[in-house]
C-alpha positions as CSV (number, residue, x, y, z in Angstrom):
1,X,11.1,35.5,13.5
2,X,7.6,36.5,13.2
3,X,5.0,36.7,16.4
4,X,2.1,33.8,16.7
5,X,-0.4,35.7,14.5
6,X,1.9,36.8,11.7
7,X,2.3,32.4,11.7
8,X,-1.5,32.3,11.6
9,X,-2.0,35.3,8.8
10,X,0.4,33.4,6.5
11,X,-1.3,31.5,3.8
12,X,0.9,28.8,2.0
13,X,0.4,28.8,-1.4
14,X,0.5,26.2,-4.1
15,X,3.8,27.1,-5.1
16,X,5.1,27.3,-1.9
17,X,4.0,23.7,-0.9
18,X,5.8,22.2,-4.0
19,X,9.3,23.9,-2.7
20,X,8.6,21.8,0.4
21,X,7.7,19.0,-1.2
22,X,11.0,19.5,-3.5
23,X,13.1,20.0,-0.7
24,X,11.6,16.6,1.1
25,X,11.8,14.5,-1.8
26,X,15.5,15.8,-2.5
27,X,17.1,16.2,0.4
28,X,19.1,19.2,-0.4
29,X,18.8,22.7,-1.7
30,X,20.1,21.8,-5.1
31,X,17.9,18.5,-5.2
32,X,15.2,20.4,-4.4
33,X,15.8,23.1,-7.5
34,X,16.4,20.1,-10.2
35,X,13.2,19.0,-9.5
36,X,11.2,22.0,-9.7
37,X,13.5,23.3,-13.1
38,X,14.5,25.9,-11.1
39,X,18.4,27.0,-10.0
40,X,19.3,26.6,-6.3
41,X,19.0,30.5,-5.1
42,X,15.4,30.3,-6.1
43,X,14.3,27.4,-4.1
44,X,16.2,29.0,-0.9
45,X,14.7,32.5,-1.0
46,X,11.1,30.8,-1.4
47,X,12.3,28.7,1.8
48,X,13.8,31.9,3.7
49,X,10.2,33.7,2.5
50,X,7.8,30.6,4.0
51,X,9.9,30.2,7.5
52,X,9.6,34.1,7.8
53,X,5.9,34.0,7.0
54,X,5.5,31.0,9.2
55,X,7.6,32.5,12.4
56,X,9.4,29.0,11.9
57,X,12.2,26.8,11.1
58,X,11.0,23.7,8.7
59,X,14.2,22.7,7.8
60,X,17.5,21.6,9.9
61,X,20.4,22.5,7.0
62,X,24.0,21.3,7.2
63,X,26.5,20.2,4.5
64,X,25.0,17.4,4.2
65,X,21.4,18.9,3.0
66,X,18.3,19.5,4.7
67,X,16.4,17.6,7.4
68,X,12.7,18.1,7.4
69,X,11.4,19.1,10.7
70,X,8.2,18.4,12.1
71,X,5.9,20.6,10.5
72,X,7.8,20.5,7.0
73,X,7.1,16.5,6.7
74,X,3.6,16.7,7.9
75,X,2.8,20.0,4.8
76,X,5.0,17.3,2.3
77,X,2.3,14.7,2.9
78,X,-0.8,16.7,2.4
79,X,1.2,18.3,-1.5
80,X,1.6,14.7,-2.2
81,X,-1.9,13.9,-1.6
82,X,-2.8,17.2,-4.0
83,X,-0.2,16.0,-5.9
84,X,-2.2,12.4,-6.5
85,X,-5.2,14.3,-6.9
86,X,-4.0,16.3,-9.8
87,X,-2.3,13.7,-11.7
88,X,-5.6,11.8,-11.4
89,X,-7.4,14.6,-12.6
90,X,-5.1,15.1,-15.8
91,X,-5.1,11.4,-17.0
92,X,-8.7,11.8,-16.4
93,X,-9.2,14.6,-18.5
94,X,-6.3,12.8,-21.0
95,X,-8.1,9.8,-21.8
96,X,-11.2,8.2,-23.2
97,X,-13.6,6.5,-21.1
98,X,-12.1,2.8,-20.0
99,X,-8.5,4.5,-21.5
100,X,-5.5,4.1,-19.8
101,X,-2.8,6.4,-20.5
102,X,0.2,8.4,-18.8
103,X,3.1,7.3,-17.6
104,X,3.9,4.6,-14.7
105,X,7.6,4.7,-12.6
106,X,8.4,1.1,-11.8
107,X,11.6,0.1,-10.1
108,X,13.4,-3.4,-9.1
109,X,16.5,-5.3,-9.8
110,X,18.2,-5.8,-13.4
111,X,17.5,-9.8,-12.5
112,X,13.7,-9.4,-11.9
113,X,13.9,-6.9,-14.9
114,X,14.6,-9.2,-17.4
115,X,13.7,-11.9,-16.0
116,X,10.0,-11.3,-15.2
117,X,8.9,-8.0,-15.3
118,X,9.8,-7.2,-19.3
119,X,8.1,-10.3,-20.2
120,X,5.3,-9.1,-18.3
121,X,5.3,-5.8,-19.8
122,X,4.9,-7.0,-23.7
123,X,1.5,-7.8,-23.5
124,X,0.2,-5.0,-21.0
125,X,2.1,-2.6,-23.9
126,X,-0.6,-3.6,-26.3
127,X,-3.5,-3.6,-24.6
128,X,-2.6,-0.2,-23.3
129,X,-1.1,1.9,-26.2
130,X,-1.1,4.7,-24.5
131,X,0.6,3.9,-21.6
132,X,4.0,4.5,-20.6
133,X,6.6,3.0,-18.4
134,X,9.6,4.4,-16.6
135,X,12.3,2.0,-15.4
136,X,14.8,1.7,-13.0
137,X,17.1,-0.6,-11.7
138,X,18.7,-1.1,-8.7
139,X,19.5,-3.1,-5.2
140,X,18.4,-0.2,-2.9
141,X,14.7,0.1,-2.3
142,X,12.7,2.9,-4.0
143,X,11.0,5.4,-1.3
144,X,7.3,4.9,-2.6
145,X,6.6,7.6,-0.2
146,X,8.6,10.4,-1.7
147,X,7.4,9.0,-5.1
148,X,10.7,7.7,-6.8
149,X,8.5,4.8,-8.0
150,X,4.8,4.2,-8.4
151,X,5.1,0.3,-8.1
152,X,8.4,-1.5,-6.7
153,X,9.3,-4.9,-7.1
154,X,11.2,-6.3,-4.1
155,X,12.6,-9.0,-2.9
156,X,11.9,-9.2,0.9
157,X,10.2,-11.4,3.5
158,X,9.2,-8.4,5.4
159,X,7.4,-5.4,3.1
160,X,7.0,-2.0,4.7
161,X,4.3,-1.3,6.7
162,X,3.1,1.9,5.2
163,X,2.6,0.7,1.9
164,X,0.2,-2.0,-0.4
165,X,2.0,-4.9,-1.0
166,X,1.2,-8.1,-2.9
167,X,2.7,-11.1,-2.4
168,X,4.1,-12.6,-5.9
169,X,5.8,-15.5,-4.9
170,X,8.9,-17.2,-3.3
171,X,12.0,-17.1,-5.4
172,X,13.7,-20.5,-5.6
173,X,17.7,-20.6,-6.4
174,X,19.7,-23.4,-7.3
175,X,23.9,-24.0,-8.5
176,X,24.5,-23.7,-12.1
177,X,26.6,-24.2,-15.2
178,X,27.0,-23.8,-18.5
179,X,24.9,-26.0,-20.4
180,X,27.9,-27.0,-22.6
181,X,30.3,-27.6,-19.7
182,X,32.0,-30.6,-18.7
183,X,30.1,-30.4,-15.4
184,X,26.7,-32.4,-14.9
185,X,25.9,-32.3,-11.2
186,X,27.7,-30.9,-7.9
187,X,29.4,-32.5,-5.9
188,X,29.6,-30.7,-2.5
189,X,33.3,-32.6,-1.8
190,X,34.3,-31.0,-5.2
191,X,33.3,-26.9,-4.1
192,X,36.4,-26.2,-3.3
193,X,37.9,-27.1,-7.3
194,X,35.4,-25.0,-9.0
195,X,35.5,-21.8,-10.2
196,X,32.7,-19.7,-8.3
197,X,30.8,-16.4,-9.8
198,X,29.5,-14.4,-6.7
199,X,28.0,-11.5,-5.8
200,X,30.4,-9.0,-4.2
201,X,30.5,-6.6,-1.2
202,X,27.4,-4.8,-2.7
203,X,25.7,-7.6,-1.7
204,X,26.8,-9.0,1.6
205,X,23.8,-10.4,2.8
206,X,22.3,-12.0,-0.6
207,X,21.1,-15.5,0.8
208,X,23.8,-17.1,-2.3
209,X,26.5,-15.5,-0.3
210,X,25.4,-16.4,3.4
211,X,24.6,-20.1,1.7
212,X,27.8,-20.8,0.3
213,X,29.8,-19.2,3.4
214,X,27.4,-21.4,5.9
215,X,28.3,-24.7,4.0
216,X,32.0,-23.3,1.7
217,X,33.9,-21.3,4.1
218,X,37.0,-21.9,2.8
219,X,35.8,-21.4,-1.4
220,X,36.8,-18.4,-2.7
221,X,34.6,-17.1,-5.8
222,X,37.1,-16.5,-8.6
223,X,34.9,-13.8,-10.0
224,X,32.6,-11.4,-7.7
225,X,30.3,-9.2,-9.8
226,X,27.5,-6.6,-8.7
227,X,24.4,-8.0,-10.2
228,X,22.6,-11.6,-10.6
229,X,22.3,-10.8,-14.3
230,X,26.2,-10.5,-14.3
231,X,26.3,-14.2,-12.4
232,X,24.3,-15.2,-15.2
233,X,26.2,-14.3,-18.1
234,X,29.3,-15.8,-16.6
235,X,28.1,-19.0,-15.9
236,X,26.3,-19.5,-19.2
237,X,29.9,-18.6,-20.6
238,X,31.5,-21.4,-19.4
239,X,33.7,-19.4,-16.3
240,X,32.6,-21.3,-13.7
241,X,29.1,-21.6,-11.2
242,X,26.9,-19.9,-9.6
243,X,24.0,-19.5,-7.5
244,X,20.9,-18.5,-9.4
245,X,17.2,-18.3,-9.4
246,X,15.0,-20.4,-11.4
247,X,12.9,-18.0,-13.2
248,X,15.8,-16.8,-14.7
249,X,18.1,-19.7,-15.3
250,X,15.8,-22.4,-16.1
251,X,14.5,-20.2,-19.3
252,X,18.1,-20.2,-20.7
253,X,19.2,-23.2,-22.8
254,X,22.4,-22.5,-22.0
255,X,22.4,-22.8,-18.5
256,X,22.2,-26.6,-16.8
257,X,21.1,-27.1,-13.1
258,X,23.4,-29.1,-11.3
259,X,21.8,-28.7,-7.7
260,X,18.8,-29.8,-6.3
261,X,16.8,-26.1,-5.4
262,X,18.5,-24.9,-1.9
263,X,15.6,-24.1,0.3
264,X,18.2,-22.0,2.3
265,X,18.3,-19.9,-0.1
266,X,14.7,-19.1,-0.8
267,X,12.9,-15.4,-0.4
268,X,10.2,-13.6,-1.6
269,X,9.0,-11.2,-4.0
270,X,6.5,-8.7,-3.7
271,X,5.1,-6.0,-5.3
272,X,4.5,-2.6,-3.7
273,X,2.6,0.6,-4.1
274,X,1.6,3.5,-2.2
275,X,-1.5,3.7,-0.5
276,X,-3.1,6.5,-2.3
277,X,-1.5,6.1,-5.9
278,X,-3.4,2.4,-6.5
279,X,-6.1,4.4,-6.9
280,X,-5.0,6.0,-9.7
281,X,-6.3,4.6,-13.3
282,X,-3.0,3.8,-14.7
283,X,-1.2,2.3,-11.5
284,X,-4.2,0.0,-10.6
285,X,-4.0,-1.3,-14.2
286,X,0.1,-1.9,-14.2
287,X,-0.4,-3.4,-10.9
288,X,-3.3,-5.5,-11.6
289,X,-1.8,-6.7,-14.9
290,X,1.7,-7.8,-13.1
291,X,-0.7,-9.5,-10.5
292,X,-1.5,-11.8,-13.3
293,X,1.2,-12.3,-15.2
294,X,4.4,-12.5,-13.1
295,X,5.6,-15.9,-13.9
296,X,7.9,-17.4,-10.6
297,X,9.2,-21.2,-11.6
């Protein structure tokens, strides 16, 4: 390693802060390289050049990919800030005056996809022609920080501390069949003859699963599927019930309510962003939009 003042005659460069920021964001030495466009061996000579400039280690590296140290996470946070700063700059230079263009990552659950967010999305996709959308679904929750979404949709009582949240609304569930079943209201004495459509092991902790094995411990869903959406479509087929939210089942005409809503059940959604990117022309207006028009029953 280098003495103290070849560390303070080093100069990171541009370049070299986006390899760090790579390499954050990624986790790994490969990660890192598929998100510059660059192969592997690239990304770890610039590394092995910017520790021996530095006189330092920024990265702990095992099997299982690298671990930013210290200084490595604090360099990441100032390149995402220039990072912000540049986008802004190019959808500013991009667009007319009062134009909102570019593209916006937003990421939340295949339920609160089609259920609110798309339907939410039509009109903003006129106003804004230019404007482009990115979507991902999923139960795990985007890191804002490391930018794998500009705006998350979440369903939590408790939103992270680091970022802008708004609160949208609680989510109210209820048991339901098909709408042409034989089936017209639940009888809790009955739960045990039914044939339940339940969320599996991916979701331990969904508050349909802790309800049902609070009040049902001896019911045994006869189909377990990994999404809401996928409780959704069985039910309406006529295989049996299931726990669902509102917003999504009261729109269906071919779903029927047979519960009163289970307050047990109940959470709540929120909307997140990072603290820097709401600035940004294009985020603000996304955000702002889905502010308005996120429906909850």
């Amino acid at each position: 390693m280098q003495t103290a003042n070849a560390e303070t005659q080093y100069q990171l460069s541009a370049t070299d802060m986006q390899v760090i920021l790579a390499l954050v964001r990624g986790g790994t030495i490969a990660g890192a390289g598929a998100r510059l466009n660059v192969d592997a061996s690239t990304v770890f000579r610039v590394l092995q050049r910017i520790e021996k400039g530095l006189g330092q280690r920024l990265f702990e590296r095992s099997r299982n990919g690298c671990v930013p140290l210290e200084m490595a996470a604090q360099v990441a946070l100032h390149a995402e800030h220039i990072e912000t700063q540049v986008e802004a700059a190019r959808a500013l230079l991009q667009s007319q005056p009062d134009e909102v263009a570019g593209s916006v990552r937003l990421t939340t659950t295949d339920t609160i996809l089609h259920g609110l967010l798309a339907p939410a999305l039509k009109p903003l996709a006129v106003l804004h022609p230019k404007l482009g959308f990115e979507l991902h679904t999923g139960n795990e929750l985007a890191n804002l920080t490391q930018r794998d979404a500009d705006i998350a949709l979440r369903v939590t009582k408790r939103p992270p501390p680091h970022v802008v949240g708004k609160h949208v609304g609680p989510i109210r569930v209820a048991l339901f069949g098909a709408k042409d079943g034989a089936l017209t209201q639940f009888d809790p004495e009955r739960a045990g003859s039914l044939a339940w459509i339940a969320p599996d092991d991916a979701m331990p902790e969904h508050p349909s699963v802790l309800w049902r094995r609070r009040h049902f411990p001896k019911v045994a869903p006869r189909y377990r599927v990994n999404s809401i959406l996928t409780v959704a479509e069985f039910t309406a087929m006529g295989l049996g019930v299931g726990v669902l939210p509102l917003f999504l089942a009261q729109a269906r005409p071919d779903l029927r309510q047979l519960s009163p809503v289970l307050d047990e059940c109940q959470t709540e959604l929120w909307m997140l962003t990072h603290t820097e990117s709401r600035y940004l022309r294009r985020i603000a207006a996304v955000f702002s939009h889905l502010s308005e028009h996120l429906q909850l029953r």
